[in-house]
Backbone as numpy.savetxt, mean C-alpha at the origin, in Angstrom:
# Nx Ny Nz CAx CAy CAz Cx Cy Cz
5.11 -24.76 -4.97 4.26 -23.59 -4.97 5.16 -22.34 -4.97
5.12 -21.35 -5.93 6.04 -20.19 -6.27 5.29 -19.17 -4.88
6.27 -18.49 -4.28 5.97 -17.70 -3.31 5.55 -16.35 -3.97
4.54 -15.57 -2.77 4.05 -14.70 -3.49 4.73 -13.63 -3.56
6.25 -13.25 -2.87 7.64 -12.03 -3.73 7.81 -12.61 -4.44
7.49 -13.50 -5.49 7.71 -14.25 -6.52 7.22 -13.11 -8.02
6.30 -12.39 -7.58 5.37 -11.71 -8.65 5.12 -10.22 -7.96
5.89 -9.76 -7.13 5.60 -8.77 -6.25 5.53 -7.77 -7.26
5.09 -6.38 -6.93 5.14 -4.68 -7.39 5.51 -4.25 -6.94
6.21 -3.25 -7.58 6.94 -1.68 -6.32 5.04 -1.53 -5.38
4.12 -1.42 -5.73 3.12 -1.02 -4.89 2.66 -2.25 -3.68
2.83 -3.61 -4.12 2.63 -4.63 -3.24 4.17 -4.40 -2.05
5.35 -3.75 -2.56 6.27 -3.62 -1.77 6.21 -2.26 -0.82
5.56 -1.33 -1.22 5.34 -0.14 -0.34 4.60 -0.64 0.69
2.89 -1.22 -0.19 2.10 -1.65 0.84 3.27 -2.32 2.47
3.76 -3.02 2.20 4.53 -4.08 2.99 5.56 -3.32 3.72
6.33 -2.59 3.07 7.11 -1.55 4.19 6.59 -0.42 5.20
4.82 -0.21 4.41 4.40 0.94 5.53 3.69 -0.13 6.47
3.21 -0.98 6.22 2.56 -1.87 7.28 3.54 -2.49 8.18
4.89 -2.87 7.93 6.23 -2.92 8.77 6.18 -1.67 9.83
6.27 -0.16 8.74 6.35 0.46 9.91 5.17 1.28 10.80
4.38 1.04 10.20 3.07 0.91 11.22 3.25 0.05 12.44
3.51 -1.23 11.72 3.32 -2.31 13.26 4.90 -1.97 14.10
5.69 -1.17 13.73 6.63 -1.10 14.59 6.43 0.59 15.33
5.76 1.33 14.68 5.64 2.76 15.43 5.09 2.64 17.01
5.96 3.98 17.53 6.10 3.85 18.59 5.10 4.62 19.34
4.16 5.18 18.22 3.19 6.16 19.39 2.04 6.48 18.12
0.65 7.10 18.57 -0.59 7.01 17.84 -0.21 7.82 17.02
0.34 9.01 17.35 0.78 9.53 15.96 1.53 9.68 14.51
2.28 8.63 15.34 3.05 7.81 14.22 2.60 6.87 13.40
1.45 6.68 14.05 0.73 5.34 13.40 -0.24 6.19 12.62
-1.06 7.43 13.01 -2.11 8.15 12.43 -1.37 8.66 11.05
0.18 9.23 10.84 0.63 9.68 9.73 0.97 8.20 9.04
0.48 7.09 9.23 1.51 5.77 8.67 0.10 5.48 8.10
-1.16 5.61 8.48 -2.45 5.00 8.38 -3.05 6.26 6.99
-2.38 7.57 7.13 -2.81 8.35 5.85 -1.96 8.01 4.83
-0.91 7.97 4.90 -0.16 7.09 4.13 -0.71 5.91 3.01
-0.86 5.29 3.88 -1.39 4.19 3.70 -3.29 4.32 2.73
-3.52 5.54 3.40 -4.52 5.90 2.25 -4.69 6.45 0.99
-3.51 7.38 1.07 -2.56 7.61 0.11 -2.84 7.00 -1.01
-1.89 5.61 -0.78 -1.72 4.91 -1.77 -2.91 3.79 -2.20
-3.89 3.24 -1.28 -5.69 2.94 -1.84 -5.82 3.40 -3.03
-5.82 4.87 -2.53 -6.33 5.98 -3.29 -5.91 5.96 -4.69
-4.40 5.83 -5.07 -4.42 5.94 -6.09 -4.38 4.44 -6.68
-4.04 3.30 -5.86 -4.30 2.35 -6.50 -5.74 2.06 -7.11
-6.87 2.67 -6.56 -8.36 2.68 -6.78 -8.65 3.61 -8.05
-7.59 4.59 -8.70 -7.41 5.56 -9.53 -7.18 4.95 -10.44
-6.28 3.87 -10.52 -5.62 3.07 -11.76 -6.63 1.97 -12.20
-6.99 1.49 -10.98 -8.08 0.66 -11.61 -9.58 0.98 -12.28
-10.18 2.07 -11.91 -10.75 2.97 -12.51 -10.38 3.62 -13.67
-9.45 3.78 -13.68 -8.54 4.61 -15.32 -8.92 3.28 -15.98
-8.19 2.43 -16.02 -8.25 0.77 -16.57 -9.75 0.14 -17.30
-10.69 0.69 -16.21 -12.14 0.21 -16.60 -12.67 1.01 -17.90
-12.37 2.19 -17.46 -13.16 3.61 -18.46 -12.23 2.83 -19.69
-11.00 2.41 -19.92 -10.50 2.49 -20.98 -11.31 1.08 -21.79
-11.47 0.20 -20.95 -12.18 -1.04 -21.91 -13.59 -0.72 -22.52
């Protein structure tokens, strides 16, 4: 069974480094700027896939 960094993205790899440092922050506010972050990038991943649809 091929592991799943096998097929990774720079965006499946962000996801994974801000959720690293989410679960390692040391206080709510660190976690509140790690959690917009983190919406951040939803956001535009939800942008691309939407761009994607309109185009078919």
């Amino acid at each position: 069974m091929a592991s799943s960094t096998d097929s990774s993205t720079p965006v499946d790899d962000e996801v994974r480094q801000l959720y690293e440092r989410y679960q390692a922050a040391e206080s709510d506010a660190e976690r509140r700027a790690i959690a917009l972050e983190m919406g951040e990038l939803d956001g535009r991943r939800h942008a691309e896939i939407y761009a994607a649809l309109e185009d078919e």
